[in-house]
N, C-alpha and C positions, 0 to 999 in steps of 0.2 A: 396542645400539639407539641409534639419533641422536636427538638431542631436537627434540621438533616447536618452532619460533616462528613464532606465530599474526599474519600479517600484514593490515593494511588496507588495502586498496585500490580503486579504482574501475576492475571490468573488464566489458571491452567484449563483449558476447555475438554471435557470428557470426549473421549472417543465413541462414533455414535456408531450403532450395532443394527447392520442391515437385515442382516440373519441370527438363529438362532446358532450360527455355524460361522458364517462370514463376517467381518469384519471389514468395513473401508474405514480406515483409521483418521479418523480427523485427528491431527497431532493433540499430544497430551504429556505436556503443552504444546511439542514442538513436533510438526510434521511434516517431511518435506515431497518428499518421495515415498509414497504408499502404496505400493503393489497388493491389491488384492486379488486370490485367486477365485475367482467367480466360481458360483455353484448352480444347480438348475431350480434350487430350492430360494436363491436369491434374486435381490432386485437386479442383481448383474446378471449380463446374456453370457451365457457359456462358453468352455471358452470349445474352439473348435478342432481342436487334437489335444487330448489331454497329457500328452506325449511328451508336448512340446510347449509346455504354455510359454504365451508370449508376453513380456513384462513391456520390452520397448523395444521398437522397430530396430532391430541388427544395421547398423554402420556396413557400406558394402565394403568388400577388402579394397577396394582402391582406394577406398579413403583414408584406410590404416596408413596403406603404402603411399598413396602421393602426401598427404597431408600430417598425421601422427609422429609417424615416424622420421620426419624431415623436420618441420615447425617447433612441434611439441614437445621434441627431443635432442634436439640439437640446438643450443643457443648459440655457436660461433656466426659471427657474423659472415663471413665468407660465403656460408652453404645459405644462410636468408639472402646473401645479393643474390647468389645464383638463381634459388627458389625465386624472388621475385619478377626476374627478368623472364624463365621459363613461364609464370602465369602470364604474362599479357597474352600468351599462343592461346590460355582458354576458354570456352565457351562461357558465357554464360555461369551455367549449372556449375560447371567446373568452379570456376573463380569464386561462389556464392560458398565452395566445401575450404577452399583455400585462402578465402580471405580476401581476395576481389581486389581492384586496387585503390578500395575508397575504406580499407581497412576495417573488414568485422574481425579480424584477428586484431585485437590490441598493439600497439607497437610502445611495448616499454620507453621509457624516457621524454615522451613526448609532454610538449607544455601545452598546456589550454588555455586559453582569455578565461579571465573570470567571469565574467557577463556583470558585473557590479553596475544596478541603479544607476546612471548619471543625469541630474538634472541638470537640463538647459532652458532658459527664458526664450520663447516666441521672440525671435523681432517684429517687428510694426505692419509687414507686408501678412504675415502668418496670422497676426494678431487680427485682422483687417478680414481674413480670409475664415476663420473660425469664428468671428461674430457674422459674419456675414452667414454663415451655414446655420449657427443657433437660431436666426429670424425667419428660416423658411424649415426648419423642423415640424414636424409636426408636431399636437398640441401635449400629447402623452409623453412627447420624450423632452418636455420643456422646462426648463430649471430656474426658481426666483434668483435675480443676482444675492449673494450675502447669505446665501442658504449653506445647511451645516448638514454635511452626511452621517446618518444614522444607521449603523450596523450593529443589530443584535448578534452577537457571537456565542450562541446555545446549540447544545444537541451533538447530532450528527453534522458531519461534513464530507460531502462525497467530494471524488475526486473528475466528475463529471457534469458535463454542463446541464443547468435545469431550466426546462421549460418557462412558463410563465405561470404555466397552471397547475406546475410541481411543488409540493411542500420542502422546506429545509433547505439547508445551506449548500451552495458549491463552489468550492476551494477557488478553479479558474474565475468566476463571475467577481468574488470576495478578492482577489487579486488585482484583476482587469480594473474593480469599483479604486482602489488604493491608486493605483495608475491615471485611471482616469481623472481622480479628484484634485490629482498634488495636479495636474495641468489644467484642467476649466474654471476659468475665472468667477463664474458663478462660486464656485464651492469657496468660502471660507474657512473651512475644519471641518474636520470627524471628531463624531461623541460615539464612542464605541461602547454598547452592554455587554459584557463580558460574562456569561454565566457556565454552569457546569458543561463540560466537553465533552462529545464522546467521538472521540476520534483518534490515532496516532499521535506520538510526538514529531513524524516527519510533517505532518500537516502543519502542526504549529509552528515548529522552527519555519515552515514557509511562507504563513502569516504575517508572524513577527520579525520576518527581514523584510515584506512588503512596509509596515508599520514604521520600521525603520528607515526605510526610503521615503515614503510620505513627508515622512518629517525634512525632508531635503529640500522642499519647495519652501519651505518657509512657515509653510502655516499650521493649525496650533490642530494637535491629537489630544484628547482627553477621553480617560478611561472612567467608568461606573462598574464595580464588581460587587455587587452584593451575595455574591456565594462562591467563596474562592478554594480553589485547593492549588496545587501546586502548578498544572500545568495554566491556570487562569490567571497565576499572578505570574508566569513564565510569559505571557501574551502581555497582560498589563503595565508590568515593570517599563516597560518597551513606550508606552507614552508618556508626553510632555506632561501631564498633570492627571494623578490616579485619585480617585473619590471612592469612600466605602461608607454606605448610611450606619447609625450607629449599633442597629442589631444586626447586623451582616453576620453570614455565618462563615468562617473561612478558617483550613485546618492544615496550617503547613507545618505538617510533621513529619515530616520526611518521604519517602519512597517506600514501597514492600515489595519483595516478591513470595509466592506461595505455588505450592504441587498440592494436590490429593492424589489419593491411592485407594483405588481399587481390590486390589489383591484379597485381601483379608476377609472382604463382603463375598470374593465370586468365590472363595474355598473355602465361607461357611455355606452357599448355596448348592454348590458342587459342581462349580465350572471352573475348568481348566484353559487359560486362554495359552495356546499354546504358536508362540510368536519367536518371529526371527526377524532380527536385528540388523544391521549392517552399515556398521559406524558408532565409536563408543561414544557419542554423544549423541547419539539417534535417543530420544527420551521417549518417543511417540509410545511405544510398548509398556513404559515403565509403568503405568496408571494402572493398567490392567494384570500385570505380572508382579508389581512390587507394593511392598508396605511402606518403603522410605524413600528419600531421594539419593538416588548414586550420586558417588563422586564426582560422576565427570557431569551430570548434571549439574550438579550445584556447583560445579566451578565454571558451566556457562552460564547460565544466572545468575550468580553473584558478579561474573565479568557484565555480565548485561545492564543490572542493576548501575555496579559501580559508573559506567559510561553514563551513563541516563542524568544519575546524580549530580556527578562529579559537572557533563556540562550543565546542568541547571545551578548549580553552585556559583560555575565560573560566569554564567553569562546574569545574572543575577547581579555578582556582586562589579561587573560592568556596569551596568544601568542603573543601581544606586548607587555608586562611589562608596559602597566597604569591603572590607576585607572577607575573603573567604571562608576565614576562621572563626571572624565575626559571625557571619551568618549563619554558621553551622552550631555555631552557640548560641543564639538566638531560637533556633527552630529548637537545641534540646532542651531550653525552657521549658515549650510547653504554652506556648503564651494561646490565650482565647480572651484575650479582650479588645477589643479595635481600637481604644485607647490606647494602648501601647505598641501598635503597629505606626499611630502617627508618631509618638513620641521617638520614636526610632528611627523614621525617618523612611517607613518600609511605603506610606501615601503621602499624600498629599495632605488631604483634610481628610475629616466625617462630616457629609453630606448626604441627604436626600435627593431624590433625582432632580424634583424639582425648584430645589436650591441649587442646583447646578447649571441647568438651567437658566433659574435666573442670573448665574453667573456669567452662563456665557452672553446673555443679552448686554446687559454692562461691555464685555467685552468687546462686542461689535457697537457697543452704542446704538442699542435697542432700549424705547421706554419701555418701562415695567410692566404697563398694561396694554403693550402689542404683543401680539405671536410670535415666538421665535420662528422666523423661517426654515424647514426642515426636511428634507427630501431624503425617502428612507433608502435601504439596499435594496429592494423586489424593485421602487421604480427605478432607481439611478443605473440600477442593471438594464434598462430597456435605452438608457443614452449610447447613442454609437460611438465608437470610438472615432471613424471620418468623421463626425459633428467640430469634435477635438482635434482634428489633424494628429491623428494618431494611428491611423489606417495602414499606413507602414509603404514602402514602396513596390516595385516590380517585380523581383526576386520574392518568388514563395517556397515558403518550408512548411511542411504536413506537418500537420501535429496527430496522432491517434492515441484516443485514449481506453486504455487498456486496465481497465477496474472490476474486482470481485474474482469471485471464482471461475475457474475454466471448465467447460465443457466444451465437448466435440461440435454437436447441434443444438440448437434452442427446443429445450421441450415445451408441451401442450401446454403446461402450467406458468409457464414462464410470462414475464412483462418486456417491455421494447428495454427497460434500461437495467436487467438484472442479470448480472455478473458478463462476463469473456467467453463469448461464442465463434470457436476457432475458425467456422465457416463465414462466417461474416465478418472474423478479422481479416481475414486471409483473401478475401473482398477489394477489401479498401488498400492493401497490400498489395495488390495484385494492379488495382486501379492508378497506384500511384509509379507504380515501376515504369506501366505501361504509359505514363503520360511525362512527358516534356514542361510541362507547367510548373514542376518542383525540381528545387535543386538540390532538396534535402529532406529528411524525414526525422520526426520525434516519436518514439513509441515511450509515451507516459505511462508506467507498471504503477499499479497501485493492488498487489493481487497476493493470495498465500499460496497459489495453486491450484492443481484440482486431476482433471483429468492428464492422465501422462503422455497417452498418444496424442491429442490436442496441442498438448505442450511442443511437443514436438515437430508437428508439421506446422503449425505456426513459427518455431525455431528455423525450419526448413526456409519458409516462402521471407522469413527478416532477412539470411543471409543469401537468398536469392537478391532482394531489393538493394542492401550493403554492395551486394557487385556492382552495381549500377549507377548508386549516389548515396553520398553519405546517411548513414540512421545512426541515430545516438538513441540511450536510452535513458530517462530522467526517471528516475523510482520515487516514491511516495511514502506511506508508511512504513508499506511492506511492500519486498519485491523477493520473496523467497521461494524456493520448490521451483513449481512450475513458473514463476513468477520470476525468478533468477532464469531460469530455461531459457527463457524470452531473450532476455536482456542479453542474454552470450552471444545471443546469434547478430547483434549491434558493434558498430565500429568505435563508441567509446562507450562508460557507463558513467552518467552521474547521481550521487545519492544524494542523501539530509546528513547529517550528522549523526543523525538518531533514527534513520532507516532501517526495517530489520529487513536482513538478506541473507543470502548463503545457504545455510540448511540442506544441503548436499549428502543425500544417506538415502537410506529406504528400510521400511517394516513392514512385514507383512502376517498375517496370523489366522489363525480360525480358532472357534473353540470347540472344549470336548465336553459333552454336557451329560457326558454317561451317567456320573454318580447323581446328579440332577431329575435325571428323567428314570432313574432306580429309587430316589424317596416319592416323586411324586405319581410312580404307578406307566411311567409312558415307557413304549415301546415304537423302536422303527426298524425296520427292517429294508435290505437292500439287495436288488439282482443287478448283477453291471457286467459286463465284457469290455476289457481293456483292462490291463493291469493298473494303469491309476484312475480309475474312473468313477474309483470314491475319493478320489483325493480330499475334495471339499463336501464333498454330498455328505460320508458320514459323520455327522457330527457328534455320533452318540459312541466313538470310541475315540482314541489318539492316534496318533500318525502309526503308521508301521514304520519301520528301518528304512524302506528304501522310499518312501514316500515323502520321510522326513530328510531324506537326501536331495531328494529332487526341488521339494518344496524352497530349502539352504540354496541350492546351487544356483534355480532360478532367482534368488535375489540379490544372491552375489553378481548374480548377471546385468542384472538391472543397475546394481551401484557402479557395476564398471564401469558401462556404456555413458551413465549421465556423467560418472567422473572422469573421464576421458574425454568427451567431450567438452564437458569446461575446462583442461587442459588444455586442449588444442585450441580454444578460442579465447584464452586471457595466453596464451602463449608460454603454457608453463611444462615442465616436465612431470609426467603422475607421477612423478615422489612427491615432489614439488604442490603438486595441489591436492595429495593425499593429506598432506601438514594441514590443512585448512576447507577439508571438506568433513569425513564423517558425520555429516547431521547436524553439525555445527553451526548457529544461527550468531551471524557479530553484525555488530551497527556498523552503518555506512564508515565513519572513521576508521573502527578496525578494520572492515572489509578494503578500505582504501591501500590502510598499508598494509595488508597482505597480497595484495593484487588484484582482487578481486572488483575491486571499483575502482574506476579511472582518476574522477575529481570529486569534491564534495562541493553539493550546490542544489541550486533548486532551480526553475525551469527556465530563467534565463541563460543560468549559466552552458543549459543546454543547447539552446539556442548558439549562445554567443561559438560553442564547438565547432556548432553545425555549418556555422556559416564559416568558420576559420576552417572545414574541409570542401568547404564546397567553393572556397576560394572567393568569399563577399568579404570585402572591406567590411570591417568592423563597427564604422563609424555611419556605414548604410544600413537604412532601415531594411527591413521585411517587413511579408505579410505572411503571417501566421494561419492558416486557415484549416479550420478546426475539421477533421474527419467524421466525428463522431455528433452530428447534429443532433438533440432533445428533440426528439417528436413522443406528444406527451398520448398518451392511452385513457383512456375512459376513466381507469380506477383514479390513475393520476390527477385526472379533470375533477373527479368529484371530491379526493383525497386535498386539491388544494383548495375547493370549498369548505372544508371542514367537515367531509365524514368520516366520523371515527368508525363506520361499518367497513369501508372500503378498507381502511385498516388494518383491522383484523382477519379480512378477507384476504389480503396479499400475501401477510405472515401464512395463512392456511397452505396457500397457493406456493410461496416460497420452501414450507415445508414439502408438499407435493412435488415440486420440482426438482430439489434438491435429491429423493430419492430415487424418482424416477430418470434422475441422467445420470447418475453416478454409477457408469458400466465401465469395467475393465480397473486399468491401474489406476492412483490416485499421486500425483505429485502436488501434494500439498502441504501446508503448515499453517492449520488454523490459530485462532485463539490468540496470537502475541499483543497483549496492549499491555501497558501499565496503567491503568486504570480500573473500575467496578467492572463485574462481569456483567452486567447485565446491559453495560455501553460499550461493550466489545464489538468493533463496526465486522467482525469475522465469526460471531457465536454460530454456533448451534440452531438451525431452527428450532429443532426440538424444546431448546432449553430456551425460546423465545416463547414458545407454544406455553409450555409451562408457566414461564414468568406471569404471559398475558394471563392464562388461568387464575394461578395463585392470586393475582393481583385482584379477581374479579370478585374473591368470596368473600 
């Protein structure tokens, strides 16, 4: 058997093709904003004057006039006091377009708490009052004293809570467990297994600053990696004592990024993908239309790459105590032997799991032939946090969590916990404005986009709620396209470090498949009334002149509107966020200092915002109360028994649903990981379909 090494890299996800004609452009790589024009031949519903297709809901002119043109455009400070004193006269609706006075319009200069981990010891009353709750717990949620938490760290990691009867990992639960452990006196340590990821780097950096907090209470984190690549020993570096058994496989060799290209395959078949762009770093089209990588592409992935690197280098060579320079001479070695990872000082020891084990019982002063005491992540996830006086106080803040792709409605095909469905966010949105119980909100993005109208009236009902009481937005992996939309319409924005966001552009295209359907014999023909009424229907010749005008203008249109609105709501002038929009995808850090994200943090620090606008002392708790409850579905239920039927059944079902709702424009930006393609948490069903296939023969 060959031994797997676990590569990182940034790959580019094919653009999936609806039609033989149409096109909804899953980025490729990068997509942010996808206007496609529906045809009646396509899985999109048509559109309903062809006259006039509509890319994104038209901005009314008052909002040019009271808002744009005042905020957006004018930074002297005198016309903002005015402007502000004029808004308390507004309604509602009004203040939700202008920025309300709990501020969804950004206000440059403003400082944030960090929300930084702080541990504090129980005194003796607290102490008294939480053993007292562990003795009338009930029996499932009951912990041996001197017991060691066990979290495998493999796969996937949503950004959503899971069930009980849900398979794989979730980010909150994997947080909450770190929280919970550094305070229950039961817990003596975490032995964390660290294996292949497939998830974001914003995921991880928010792991690894939990890990780091843990370590605050005192007690002891050790890591087990027997199959590392970059981002595994980005998570393991991070604990008190790292263990590798001696065939471990693990291949720190750097970072990659890669594009393919299409072009050359569709114009020997004789397809003309004929696409308009709008933002020189809109790449979505390149895959399709080009054989290489443009300029201004590879000057955003090479800036992407370097970011990703450069902090894995810096925070690396923190947590072993060497030099930067070291390190990076180290990796161009070459080295594959785990021998020389200890010699280096890069682990601890080579160890087997269960010499490690035995090690930790010595540690606790366990005899050799008792059980280590050990209480895994699935149950230590069922201990309450009140069990732990950790329940938080009076003052509640909303948390919604907002992951996967967007759609308008939930299709037939769809499960309770797949992807951002604008009608049921705009639910709980709407539930919490309406209610007195929260003094704040958190809308957690974890998204590439999806549907553009979604996008938007979801943007609509945030800055409706922003009027009202603070909402901040805490981003994840990825908060781009539709997924940035969101986040504008929130009073501040926090990201990761290594968050992708931004991606501000749009592509739109069809193809012409004349010379295609002249070698293989096919013929179509068309009767229409309306001058554009083939706009998208024919796909068996090229645009005419003026079609190919209309087609341009309506995308121009569409880039205005999304880049004028995030002007107006980071409070910038569209020159101003012209510089840092076109299609453009930068990590949380660049997106920080360009304007486009407030702080860098992960969901405390969100928190800690929320409650410095909503006017709570800092040093008072909350209670966090999650929106987005796990109610698990049948496939779920049998999925966390172990059928692998159920499985393959969802992938079916997720491919079905993905086509079946994907009507109208697309603001999206598939595909960004640096990681394998085939643990990309945003691929392709398609190329999931296929994987499973391949995989089966």
């Amino acid at each position: 058997m060959s031994k797997f090494f676990p590569t990182s890299h940034l790959t580019s996800i094919p653009c999936r093709t609806l039609s033989t004609h149409h096109t909804l452009c899953k980025p490729l790589p990068f997509v942010t904003l996808t206007p496609a024009l529906p045809s009646r031949f396509s899985l999109s519903s048509p559109l309903s004057n062809p006259h006039r297709p509509l890319f994104l809901h038209p901005l009314p002119d008052s909002y040019y006039r009271r808002n744009l043109s005042i905020r957006a455009f004018d930074s002297s400070s005198e016309t903002q006091k005015d402007e502000s004193s004029a808004e308390k006269e507004k309604d509602p609706a009004d203040s939700a377009e202008s920025g309300g006075d709990n501020g969804s319009v950004v206000k440059p200069g403003e400082e944030y708490p960090s929300g930084e981990f702080v541990f504090e010891e129980f005194g003796a009353w607290k102490k008294f009052v939480v053993k007292l709750r562990m003795l009338i717990e009930f029996p499932w949620r009951r912990v041996r004293k001197g017991s060691v938490l066990t979290m495998q760290l493999r796969g996937q990691v949503s950004d959503q809570l899971k069930s009980r009867f849900s398979s794989g990992l979730s980010l909150p639960q994997i947080c909450e467990n770190f929280i919970k452990a550094a305070y229950d006196p039961r817990i003596a340590g975490v032995y964390l297994h660290i294996e292949p990821l497939n998830c974001g780097w914003g995921k991880v950096e928010e792991i690894r600053r939990h890990i780091l907090d843990f370590k605050k209470s005192g007690k002891f984190i050790v890591g087990y990696v027997p199959v590392c690549g970059e981002k595994e020993y980005y998570l393991a570096c991070a604990c008190e004592e790292l263990y590798f058994p001696p065939s471990a496989y693990f291949a720190l060799n750097g970072l990659a990024v890669q594009a393919s290209f299409l072009g050359g395959v569709l114009e020997n078949v004789g397809v003309e993908p004929q696409v308009e762009r709008i933002g020189k770093y809109k790449s979505a089209g390149d895959q399709l239309i080009r054989k290489n990588m443009s300029e201004e592409n590879c000057e955003m992935l090479t800036s992407l790459l370097d970011n990703i690197y450069g902090n894995w280098l810096d925070k690396v060579s923190h947590a072993t105590g060497k030099e930067r320079e070291n390190i990076e001479n180290f990796i161009n070695e070459g080295v594959y032997q785990v021998e020389k990872l200890k010699e280096d000082g890069w682990i601890t020891n080579i160890m087997y799991d269960d010499e490690v084990m035995s090690k930790l019982k010595e540690r606790l002063g366990i005899q050799e032939d008792k059980k280590l005491p050990v209480v895994d992540y699935r149950k230590y996830s069922r201990v309450r946090k009140w069990t732990l006086g950790l329940s938080g106080g009076k003052d509640k803040i909303a948390i919604i969590r907002a992951s996967g792709s967007i759609s308008r409605v939930r299709g037939s095909f769809s499960v309770s916990s797949s992807g951002i469905v604008a009608e049921q966010f705009i639910e709980k949105i709407r539930s919490i404005r309406e209610s007195k119980l929260y003094k704040a909100a958190i809308i957690r993005i974890d998204s590439p986009g999806g549907d553009a109208l979604a996008s938007d009236l979801m943007w609509r009902e945030i800055k409706l709620l922003a009027a009202s009481k603070p909402v901040i937005a805490s981003m994840g992996d990825v908060a781009a396209s539709g997924g940035y939309y969101m986040a504008m319409g929130t009073g501040a924005i926090v990201a990761e470090n290594l968050t992708l966001t931004g991606s501000i552009g749009v592509v739109t295209g069809k193809f012409n498949l004349g010379k295609l359907y002249e070698k293989i014999g096919f013929n179509k023909e068309i009767i229409s009334r309306g001058r554009f009424a083939e706009l998208t229907a024919a796909e068996q010749r090229p645009f005419r002149p003026d079609e190919a005008k209309l087609f341009a203008e309506a995308a121009q249109n569409s880039y205005k509107q999304f880049r004028d609105k995030a002007a107006f709501s980071r409070s910038m002038t569209v020159d101003k966020m012209e510089e840092v929009a076109q299609g453009r995808v930068w990590t949380g850090n660049d997106a920080a200092s360009r304007g486009l994200v407030d702080a860098i943090g992960g969901l405390s620090r969100a928190v800690a915002i929320a409650k410095q606008k909503a006017s709570i002392p800092q040093d008072r708790q909350v209670s966090l109360v999650e929106m987005s409850k796990p109610s698990p579905s049948l496939p779920e239920i049998l999925s966390g028994i172990g059928s692998s039927v159920v499985g393959a059944d969802r992938t079916l079902k997720g491919l079905l649903e993905d086509l079946t709702s994907s009507n109208g424009i697309q603001a999206r930006m598939d595909g960004i990981m640096f990681q394998q393609l085939e643990g990309a948490s945003f691929a392709s069903p398609f190329l999931n379909l296929i994987k499973d296939y391949l995989s089966s023969l």
